[in-house]
C-alpha positions in Angstrom: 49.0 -85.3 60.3 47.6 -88.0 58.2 49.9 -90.7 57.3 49.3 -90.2 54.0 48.6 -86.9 51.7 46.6 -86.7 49.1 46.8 -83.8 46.4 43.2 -82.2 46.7 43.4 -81.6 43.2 43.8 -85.0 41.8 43.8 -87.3 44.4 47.3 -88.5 44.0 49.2 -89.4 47.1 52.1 -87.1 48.3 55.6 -88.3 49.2 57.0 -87.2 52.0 58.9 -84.1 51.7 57.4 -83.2 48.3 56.4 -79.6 47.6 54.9 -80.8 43.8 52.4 -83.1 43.5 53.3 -85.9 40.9 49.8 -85.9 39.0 48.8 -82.4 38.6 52.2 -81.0 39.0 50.7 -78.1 41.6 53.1 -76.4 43.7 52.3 -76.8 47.3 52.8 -75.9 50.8 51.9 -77.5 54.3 49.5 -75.8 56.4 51.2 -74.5 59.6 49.1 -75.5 62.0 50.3 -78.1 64.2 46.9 -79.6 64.4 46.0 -79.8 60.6 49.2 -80.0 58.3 47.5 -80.8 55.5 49.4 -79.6 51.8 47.2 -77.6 49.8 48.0 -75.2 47.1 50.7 -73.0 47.7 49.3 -69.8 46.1 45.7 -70.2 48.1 45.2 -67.5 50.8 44.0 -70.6 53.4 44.1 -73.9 54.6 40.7 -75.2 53.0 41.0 -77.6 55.6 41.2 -75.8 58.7 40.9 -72.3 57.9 44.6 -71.2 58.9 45.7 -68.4 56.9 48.9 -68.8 54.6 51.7 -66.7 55.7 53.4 -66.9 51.8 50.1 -66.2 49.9 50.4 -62.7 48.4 47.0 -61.1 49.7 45.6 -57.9 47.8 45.0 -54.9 50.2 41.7 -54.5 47.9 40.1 -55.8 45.0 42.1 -54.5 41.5 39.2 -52.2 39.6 39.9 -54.1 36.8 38.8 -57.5 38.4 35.8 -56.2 39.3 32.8 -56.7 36.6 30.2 -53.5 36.5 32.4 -51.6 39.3 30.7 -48.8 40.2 32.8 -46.3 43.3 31.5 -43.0 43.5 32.0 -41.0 46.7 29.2 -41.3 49.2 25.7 -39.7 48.1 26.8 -39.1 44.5 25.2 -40.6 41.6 27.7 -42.6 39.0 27.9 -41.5 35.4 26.1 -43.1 32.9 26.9 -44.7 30.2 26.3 -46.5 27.0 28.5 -49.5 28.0 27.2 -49.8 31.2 23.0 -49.2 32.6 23.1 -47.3 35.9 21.6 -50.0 38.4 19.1 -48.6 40.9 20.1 -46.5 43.9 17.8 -48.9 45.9 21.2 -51.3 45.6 24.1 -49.1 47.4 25.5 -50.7 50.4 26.0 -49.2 53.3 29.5 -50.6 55.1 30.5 -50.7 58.7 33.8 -49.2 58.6 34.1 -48.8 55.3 33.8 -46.0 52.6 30.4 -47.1 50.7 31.4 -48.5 46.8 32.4 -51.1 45.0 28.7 -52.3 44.3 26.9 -53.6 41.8 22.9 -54.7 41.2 20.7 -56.1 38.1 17.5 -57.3 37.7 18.4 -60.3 36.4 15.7 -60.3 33.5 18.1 -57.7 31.7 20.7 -59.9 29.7 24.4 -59.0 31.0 26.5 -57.3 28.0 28.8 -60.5 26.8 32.0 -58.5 26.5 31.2 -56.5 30.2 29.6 -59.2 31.8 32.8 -61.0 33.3 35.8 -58.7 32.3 38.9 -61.2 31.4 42.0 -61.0 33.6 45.7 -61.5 32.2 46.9 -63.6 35.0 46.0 -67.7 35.1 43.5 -68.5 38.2 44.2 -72.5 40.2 41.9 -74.9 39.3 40.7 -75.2 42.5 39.0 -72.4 45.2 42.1 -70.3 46.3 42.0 -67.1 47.9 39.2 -64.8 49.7 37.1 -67.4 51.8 36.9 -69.5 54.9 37.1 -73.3 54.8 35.6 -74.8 51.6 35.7 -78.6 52.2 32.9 -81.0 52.0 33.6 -81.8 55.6 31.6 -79.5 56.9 31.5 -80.3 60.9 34.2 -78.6 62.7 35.9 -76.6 60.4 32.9 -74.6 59.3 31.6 -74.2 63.2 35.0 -73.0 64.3 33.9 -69.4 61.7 31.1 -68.7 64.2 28.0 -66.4 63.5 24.8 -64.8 65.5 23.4 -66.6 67.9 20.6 -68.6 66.1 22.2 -68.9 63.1 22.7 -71.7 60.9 26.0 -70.6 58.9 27.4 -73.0 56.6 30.4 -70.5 55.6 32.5 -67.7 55.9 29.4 -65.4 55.6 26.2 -64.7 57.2 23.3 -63.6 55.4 21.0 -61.5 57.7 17.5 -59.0 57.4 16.0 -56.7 59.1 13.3 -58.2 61.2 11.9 -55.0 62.7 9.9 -54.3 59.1 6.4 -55.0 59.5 4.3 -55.1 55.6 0.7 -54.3 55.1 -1.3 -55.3 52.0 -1.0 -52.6 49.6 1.1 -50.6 51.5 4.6 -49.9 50.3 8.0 -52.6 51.9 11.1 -52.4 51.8 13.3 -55.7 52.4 16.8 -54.9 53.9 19.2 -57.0 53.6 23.4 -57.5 55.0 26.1 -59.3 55.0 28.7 -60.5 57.4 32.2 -61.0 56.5 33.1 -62.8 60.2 35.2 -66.0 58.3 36.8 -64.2 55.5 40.7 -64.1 55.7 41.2 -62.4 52.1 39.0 -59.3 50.2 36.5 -60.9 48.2 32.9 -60.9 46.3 29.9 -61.9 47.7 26.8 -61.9 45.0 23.1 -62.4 46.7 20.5 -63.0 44.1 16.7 -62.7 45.3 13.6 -64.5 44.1 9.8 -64.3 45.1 6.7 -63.4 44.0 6.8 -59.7 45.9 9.1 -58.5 43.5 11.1 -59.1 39.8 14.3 -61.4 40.5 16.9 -58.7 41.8 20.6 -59.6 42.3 22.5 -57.7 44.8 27.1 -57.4 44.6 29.7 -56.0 46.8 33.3 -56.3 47.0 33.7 -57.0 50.6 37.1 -57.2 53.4 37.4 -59.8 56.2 35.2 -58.8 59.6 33.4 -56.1 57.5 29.6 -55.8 57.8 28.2 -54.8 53.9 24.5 -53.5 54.5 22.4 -52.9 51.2 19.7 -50.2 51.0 16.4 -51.7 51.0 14.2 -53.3 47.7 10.9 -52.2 47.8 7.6 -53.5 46.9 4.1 -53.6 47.1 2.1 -56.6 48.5 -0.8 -57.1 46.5 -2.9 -59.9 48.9 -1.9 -60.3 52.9 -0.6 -64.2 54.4 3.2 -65.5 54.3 5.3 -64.6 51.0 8.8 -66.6 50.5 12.0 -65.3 49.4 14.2 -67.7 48.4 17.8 -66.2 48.4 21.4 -67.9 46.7 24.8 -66.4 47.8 27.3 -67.2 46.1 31.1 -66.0 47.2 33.6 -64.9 44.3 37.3 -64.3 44.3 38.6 -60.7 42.5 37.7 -62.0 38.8 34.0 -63.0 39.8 35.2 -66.5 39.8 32.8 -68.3 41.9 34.3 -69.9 45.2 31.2 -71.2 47.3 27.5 -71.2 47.1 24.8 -71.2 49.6 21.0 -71.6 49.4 18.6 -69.8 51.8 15.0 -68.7 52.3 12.9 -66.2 54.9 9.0 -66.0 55.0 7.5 -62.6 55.3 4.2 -62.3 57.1 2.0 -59.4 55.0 -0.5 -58.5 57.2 -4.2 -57.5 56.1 -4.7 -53.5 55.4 -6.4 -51.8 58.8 -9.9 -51.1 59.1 -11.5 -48.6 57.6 -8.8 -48.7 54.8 -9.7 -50.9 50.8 -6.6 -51.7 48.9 -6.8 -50.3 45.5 -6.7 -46.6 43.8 -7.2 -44.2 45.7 -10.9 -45.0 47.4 -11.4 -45.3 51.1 -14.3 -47.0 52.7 -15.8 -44.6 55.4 -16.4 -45.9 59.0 -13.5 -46.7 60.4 -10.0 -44.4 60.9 -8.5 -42.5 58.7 -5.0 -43.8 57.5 -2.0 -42.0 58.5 1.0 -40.8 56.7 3.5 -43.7 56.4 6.4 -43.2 59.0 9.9 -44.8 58.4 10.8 -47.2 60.8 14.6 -46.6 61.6 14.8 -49.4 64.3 16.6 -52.4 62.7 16.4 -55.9 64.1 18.6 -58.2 62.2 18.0 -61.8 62.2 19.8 -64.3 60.5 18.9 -65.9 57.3 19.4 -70.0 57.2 21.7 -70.8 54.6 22.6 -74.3 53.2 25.5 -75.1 51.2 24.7 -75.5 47.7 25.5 -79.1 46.7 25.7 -78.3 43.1 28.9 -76.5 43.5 31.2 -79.1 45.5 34.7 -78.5 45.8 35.4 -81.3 44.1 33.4 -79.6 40.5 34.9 -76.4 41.3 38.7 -78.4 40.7 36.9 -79.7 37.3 36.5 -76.0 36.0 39.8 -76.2 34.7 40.7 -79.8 34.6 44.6 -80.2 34.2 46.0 -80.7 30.3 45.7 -83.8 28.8 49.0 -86.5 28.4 51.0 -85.7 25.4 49.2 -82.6 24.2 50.9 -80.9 20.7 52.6 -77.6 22.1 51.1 -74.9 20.5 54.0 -73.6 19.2 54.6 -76.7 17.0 51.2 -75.6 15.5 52.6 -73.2 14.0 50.5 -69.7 12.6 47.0 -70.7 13.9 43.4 -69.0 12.7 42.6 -66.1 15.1 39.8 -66.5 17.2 38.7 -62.8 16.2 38.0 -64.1 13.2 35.1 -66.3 13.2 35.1 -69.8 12.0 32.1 -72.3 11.5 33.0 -76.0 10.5 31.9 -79.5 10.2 34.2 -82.3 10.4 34.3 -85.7 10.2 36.1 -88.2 11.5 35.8 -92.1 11.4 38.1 -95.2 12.5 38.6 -97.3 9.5 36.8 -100.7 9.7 33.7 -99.0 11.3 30.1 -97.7 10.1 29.5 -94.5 11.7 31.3 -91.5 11.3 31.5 -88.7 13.9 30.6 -85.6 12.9 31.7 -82.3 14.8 30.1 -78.8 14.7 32.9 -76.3 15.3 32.6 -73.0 16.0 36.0 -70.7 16.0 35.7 -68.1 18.3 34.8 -67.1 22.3 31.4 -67.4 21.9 28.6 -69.8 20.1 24.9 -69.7 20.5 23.0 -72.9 20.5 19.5 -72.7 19.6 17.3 -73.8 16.7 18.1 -70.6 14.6 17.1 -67.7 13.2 19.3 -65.3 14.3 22.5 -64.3 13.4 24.1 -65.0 16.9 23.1 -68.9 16.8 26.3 -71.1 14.6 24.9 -74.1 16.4 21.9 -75.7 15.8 20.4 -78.2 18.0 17.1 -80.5 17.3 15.4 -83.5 19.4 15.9 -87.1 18.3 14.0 -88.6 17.5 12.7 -85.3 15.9 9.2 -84.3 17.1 7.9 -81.0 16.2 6.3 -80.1 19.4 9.8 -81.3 21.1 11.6 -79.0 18.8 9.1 -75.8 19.1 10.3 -76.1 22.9 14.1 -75.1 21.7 14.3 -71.1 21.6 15.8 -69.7 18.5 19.0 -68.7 20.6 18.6 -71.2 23.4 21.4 -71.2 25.5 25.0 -69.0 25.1 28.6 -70.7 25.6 30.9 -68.3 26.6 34.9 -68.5 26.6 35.8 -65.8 29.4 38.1 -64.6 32.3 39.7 -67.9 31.3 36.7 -70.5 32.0 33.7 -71.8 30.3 30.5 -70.2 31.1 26.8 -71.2 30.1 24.0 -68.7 29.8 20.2 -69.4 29.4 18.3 -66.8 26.9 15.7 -68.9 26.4 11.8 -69.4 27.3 11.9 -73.2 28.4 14.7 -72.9 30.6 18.3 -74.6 30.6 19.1 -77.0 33.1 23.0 -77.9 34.8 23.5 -81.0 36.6 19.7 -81.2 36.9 19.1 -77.7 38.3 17.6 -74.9 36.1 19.8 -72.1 36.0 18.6 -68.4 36.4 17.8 -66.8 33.1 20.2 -64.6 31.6 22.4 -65.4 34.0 25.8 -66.7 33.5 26.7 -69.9 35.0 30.2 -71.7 35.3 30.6 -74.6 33.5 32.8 -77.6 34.9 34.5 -81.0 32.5 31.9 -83.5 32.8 29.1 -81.5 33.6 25.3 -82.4 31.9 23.1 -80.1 30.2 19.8 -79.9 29.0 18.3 -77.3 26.7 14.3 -77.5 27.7 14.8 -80.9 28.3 14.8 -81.8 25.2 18.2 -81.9 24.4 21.2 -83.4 26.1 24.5 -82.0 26.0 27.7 -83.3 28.3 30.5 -81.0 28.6 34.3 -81.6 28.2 36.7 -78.5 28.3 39.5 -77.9 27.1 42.6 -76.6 29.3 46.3 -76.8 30.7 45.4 -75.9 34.1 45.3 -72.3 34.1 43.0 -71.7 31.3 40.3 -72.6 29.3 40.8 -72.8 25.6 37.9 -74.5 24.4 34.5 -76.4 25.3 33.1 -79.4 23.6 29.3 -80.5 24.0 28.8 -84.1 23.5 25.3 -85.4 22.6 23.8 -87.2 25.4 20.8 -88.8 23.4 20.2 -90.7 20.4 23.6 -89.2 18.7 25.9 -90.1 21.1 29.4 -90.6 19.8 27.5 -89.6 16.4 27.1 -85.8 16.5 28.8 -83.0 19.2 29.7 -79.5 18.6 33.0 -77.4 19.3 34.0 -73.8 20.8 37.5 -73.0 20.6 39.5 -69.9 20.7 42.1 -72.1 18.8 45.1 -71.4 21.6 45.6 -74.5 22.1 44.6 -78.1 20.2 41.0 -79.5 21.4 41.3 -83.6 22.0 38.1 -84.8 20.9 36.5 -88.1 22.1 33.6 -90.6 20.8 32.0 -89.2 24.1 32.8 -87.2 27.3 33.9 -90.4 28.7 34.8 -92.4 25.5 38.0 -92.9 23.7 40.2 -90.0 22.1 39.8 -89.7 18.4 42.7 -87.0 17.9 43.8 -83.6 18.3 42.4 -80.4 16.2 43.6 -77.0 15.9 43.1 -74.7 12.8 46.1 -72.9 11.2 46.1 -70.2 8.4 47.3 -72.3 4.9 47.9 -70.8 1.5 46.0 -67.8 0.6 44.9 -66.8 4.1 42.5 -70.0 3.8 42.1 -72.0 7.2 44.0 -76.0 7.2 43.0 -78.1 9.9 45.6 -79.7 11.7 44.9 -83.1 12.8 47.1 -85.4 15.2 45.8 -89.3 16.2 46.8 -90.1 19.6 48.8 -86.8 20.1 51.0 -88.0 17.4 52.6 -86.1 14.5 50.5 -83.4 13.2 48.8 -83.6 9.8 47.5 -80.6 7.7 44.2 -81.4 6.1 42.7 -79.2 3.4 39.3 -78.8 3.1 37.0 -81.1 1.0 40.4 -83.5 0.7 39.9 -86.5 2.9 42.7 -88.1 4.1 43.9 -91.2 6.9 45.6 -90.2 9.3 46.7 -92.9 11.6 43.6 -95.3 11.2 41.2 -91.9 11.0 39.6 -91.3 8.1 39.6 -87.0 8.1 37.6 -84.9 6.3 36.0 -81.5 6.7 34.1 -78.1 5.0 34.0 -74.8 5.8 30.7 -73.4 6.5 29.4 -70.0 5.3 26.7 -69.9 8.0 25.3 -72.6 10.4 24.3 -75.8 9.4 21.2 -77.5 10.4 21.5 -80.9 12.2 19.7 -83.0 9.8 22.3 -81.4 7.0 25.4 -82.1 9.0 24.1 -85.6 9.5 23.2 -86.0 5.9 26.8 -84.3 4.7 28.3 -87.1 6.7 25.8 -89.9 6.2 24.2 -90.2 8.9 20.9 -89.2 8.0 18.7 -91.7 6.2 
């Protein structure tokens, strides 16, 4: 054991003895291994440091149906129902389990936008902030820990899950493929989700789920496709590894070449004409030898343990309870404000965009799901024509932040474009730019459990001028000059006179003030003001409304 432990969480050092650590408050427990003894949090399924399973984690015997987002279990050859809530993915997707009843699936082209209220289905309980149960060891130290999981000889596995295809496929030009793909559960300890998404130029970007147990082997039915030109086509493949409420654990980045080779003689690719002279082309036969070779994975860099702990950063000093709020505006009733705020003795004001609710799209408008609206500064047309009306989607779900891309110029996280139409977890701190045009940092809102609200600080020329606000108004949102600026107080909106909305302001987590609308008052050194909005407000308005437009 080291001579001193540190909370993996926050960093703080452990007394000896201590089953709480005294910065984050997390309940702990020791790993029981005599040759690691790390603490780590008690209600994780492992030791993320050596990979020893812990004996008082309560482990599901399978994934809860509820957890499971676009579930699909149907006995073996039988066709799911479909419905409107719901498209039927293709058959092509079913795995095929060793030892295992097939089910539990899921596939999407991921060109077709995920349904926001079926795409990640909330759960009632509170998740850690950091990876807990369902996977092998997680920790940036990747040596030993990870080698100890083991894999096929050949392979280079950087986790708890091997990747593998069948190799015994061979692909003609013109002629119809099929790509067959499996997974290997040989380092999992607890059920859990494995998601492999699939991109290259053979076919549209497919992404493959299963809900998969420790040692199981989770083979998917084959995607076809047609090569149109023979030589070498890549597939570049990203796994990424869930717990039961599609939380995302781990992620690993792969890729296979396929050789395509040229159509045989006699034979010219294209309708339904054949060249005479050489042999006549035989029916197809299905080749049912498999060959699996491993696939290469690396771990993804972009989603370090370390980010994964800031998905639900730990509540702020001195936050107001919420039940000194008193009644507070419902979130199912959506809100659009602007607010200002401004420390006496200075020029510039802040202004805030803030959108009451779960959900806000950001965009340059023009359609009724955008309440944010984002422009380039310095403005430039051209710039600006690159934002898509509804560029990007912040989404307050399954208690976390998540950021979607519906737009034609792409979004980028952390300096990584994102898949489009495809819902990616957002982390405090992170950076993102909208076509790279606009720059956004991220600060969210929680008390360790959950995540209550999201605020998007400008990263360009209106920093600590302009940012913009989601909240689903459970619990008061600090707000800052920037992500990593000052505080300027605590928000939260309650329901005043009338059924009108009252925001409630507090300076420094101090005493709460109520603040009508269109009645500016100092609170504390901060001069307060706000309107509510009756439908989004462009940016040079909301800089002109608080004078910061000239």
């Amino acid at each position: 054991m080291d001579e001193v432990d540190r909370c993996m969480l926050c960093d703080n050092v452990i007394p000896d003895g201590t089953i709480e650590c005294p910065g984050c408050h997390a309940r702990l427990t020791f790993c029981s291994s005599d040759d690691c003894a790390k603490a780590y949090p008690r209600d994780a399924a492992f030791c993320p440091f050596c990979g020893t399973g812990n004996p008082a984690a309560a482990r599901p015997a399978s994934l809860p149906e509820s957890a499971v987002p676009e579930r699909l279990a149907t006995p073996s050859g039988a066709q799911p129902a479909a419905t409107d809530a719901t498209p039927l993915p293709p058959a092509a997707a079913t795995p095929v389990r060793s030892g295992a009843v097939p089910g539990d699936i899921s596939s999407d082209p991921s060109s077709r936008a995920p349904d926001l209220d079926l795409a990640l289905p909330g759960l009632l309980h509170a998740h850690p902030p950091a990876p807990v149960a369902g996977v092998g060891p997680l920790s940036t130290d990747l040596g030993a820990a990870l080698a100890e999981l083991g894999s096929l000889a050949g392979a280079s596995t950087f986790g708890p899950v091997t990747l593998e295809r069948d190799a015994g496929k061979s692909f003609r030009r013109g002629s119809q493929g099929l790509l067959k793909l499996r997974v290997r559960a040989h380092g999992l300890v607890a059920p859990a989700r494995v998601r492999i998404r699939c991109d290259g130029r053979l076919f549209p970007a497919t992404v493959l789920q299963a809900a998969i147990e420790p040692g199981e082997t989770c083979e998917f039915r084959g995607e076809p496709f047609t090569p149109a030109v023979a030589g070498t086509e890549e597939i570049d493949f990203t796994v990424t590894l869930m717990d039961a409420a599609a939380l995302p654990l781990a992620r690993w980045r792969g890729r296979c070449c396929l050789e395509i080779a040229e159509t045989e003689a006699g034979m010219q690719a294209g309708n339904d004409i054949i060249i005479m002279g050489g042999p006549m082309p035989t029916p197809a036969v299905l080749d049912t030898a498999h060959r699996w070779e491993p696939i290469e994975l690396h771990k993804d860099r972009a989603l370090s343990q370390q980010r994964l702990a800031r998905q639900c950063p730990a509540a702020e000093i001195a936050t107001p309870r919420p039940e000194a709020l008193g009644a507070l505006w419902p979130a199912a009733r959506p809100l659009l404000m602007l607010l200002t705020l401004q420390r006496t003795g200075t020029a510039e004001p802040h202004a805030v965009a803030i959108a009451c609710g779960t959900i806000a799209g950001l965009g340059r408008g023009g359609l009724p799901q955008v309440n944010l609206l984002v422009e380039p500064v310095p403005f430039d047309a051209y710039q600006a024509n690159r934002l898509s009306r509804r560029h990007a989607v912040v989404l307050l779900t399954s208690q976390r932040a998540w950021l979607r891309d519906d737009s034609t110029n792409g979004v980028w996280l952390n300096g990584d474009r994102i898949h489009h139409a495809q819902l990616e977890l957002l982390a405090d701190g992170d950076e993102v730019q909208l076509a790279q045009v606009v720059s956004l940092r991220v600060g969210l809102v929680s008390d360790g459990r959950r995540v209550s609200g999201a605020v998007l600080y400008r990263g360009d020329g209106l920093d600590g001028r302009l940012s913009y606000c989601l909240t689903d108004n459970t619990a008061p949102v600090l707000l800052r000059d920037n992500v990593e600026g000052g505080p300027l107080g605590w928000l939260a909106i309650g329901c005043g006179p009338g059924d009108e909305p009252v925001l409630l302001f507090a300076p420094n987590a101090g005493a709460l003030n109520v603040v009508p609308a269109d009645n500016p008052r100092i609170c504390e050194g901060i001069r307060v003001n706000w309107q509510r909005l009756s439908a989004p407000l462009a940016q040079k308005h909301c800089l002109e409304a608080v004078g910061l437009w000239s």
